[in-house]
C-alpha positions as CSV (number, residue, x, y, z in Angstrom):
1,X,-163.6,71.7,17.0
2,X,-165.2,71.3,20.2
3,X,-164.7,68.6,22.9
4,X,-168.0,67.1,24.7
5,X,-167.3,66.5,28.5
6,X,-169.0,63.6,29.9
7,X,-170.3,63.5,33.2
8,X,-169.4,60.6,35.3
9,X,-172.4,58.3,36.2
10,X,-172.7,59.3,39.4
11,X,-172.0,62.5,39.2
12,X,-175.0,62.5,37.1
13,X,-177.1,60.0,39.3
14,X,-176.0,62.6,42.4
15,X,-177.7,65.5,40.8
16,X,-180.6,63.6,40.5
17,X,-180.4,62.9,44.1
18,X,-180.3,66.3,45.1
19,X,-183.7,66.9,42.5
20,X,-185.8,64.4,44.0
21,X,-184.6,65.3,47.5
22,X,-186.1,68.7,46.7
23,X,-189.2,67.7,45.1
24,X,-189.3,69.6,42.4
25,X,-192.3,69.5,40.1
26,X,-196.7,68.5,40.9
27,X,-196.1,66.1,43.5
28,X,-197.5,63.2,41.2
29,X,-194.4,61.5,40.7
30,X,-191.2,61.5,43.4
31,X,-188.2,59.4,43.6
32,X,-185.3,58.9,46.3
33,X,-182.2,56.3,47.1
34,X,-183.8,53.1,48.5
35,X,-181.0,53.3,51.2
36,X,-179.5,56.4,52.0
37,X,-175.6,54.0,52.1
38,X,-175.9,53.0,49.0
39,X,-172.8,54.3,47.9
40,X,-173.1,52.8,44.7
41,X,-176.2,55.0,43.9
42,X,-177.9,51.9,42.0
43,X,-181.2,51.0,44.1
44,X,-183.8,53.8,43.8
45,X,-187.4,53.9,44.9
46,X,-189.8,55.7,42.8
47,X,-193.7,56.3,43.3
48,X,-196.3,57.7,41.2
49,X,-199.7,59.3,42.1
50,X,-202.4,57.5,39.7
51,X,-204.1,60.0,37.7
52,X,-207.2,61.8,37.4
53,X,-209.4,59.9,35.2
54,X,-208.1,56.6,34.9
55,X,-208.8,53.0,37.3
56,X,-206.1,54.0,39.5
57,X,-206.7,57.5,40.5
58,X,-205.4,58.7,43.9
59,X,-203.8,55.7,44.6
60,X,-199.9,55.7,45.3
61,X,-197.7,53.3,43.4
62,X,-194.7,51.7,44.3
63,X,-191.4,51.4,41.9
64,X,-187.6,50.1,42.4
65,X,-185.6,51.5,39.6
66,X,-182.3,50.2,39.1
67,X,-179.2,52.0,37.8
68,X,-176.9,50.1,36.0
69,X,-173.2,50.8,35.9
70,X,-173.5,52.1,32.4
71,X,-176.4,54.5,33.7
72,X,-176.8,57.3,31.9
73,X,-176.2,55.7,29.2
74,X,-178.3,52.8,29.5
75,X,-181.7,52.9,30.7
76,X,-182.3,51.5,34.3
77,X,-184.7,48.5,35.1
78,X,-188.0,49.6,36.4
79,X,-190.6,47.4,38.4
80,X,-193.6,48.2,40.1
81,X,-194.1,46.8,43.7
82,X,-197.6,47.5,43.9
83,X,-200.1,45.5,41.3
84,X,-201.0,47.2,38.3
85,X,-202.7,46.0,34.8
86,X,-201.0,48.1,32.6
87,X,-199.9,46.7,28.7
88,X,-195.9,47.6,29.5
89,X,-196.1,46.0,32.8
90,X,-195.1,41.9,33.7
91,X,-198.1,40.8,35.6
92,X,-195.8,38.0,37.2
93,X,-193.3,40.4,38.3
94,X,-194.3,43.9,37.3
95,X,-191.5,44.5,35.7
96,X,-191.4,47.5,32.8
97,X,-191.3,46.5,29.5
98,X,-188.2,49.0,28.0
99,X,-189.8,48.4,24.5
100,X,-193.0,49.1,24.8
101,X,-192.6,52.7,27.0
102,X,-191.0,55.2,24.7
103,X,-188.3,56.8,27.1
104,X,-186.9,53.4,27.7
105,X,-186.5,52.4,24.4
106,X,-184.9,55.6,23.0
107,X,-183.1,56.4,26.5
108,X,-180.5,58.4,25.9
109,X,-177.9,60.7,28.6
110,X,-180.7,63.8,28.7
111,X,-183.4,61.4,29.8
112,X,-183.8,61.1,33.6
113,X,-185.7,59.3,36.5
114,X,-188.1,62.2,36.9
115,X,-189.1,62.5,33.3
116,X,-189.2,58.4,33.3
117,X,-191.7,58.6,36.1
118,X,-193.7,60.9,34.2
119,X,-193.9,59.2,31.5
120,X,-195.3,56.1,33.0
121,X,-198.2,58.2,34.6
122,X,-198.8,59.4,30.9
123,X,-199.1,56.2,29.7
124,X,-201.2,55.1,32.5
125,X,-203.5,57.7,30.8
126,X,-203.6,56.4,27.3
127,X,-206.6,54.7,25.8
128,X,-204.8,51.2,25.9
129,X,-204.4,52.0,29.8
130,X,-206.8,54.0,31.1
131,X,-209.5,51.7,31.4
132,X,-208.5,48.7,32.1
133,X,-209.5,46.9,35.2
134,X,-207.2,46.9,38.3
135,X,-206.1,44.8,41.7
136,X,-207.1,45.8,44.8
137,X,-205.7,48.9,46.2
138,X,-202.4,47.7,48.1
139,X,-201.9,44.4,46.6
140,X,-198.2,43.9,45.6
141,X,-196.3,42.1,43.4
């Protein structure tokens, strides 16, 4: 019988840290600590490059993701700073709505803020999405 080792949460949230630091991946989606002495490791910004196709192409969006003290385990809050019309999205506070973006609602420990970013940007590329009219470049929430 084999015993599973569980990684501490911030052992985990570190070696995220050291990913984004090195910016691994297309460049569309990056992510970093919101304040390098945040010991706690729960404040993250995240940002997004719209993509190619849709209403919000080349622009750079703005995200705070939020890290629980059960993260990994639990998903982490997300909320866009800048304005966006997106169907998963609060349009009073831009806040992500965890049931209606797949990777939220079946988070699970292998998940992570890089492939959560991604999956935004995919869904920012659906049919539902793609279209849909959007704010002024820089307006915030």
């Amino acid at each position: 019988m084999s015993s599973q080792v569980i990684v501490p949460r911030n052992f985990v949230l570190l070696e995220e840290l050291e990913k984004g630091e090195k910016g691994v991946g297309d460049g569309s989606v990056s992510y970093g600590l919101a304040d390098g002495n945040d010991n706690t490791l729960t404040t993250w910004n995240g940002m997004i490059v719209g993509p190619h196709g849709s209403q919000l192409e080349g622009r750079i969006l703005s995200l705070v993701i939020t890290c629980g003290e059960r993260y990994p385990d639990e998903s982490p809050k997300v909320r866009f700073q800048s304005r966006v019309n997106l169907n998963f999205v609060d349009q009073h506070n831009g806040a992500v709505d965890s049931r209606s973006v797949s990777i939220l609602s079946h988070w699970n420990r292998s998940c992570t803020m890089e492939k959560l970013l991604q999956e935004l940007r995919r869904e920012m590329c659906s049919s539902h999405n793609r279209r849909l009219p959007q704010p002024p470049d820089g307006a915030m929430f």
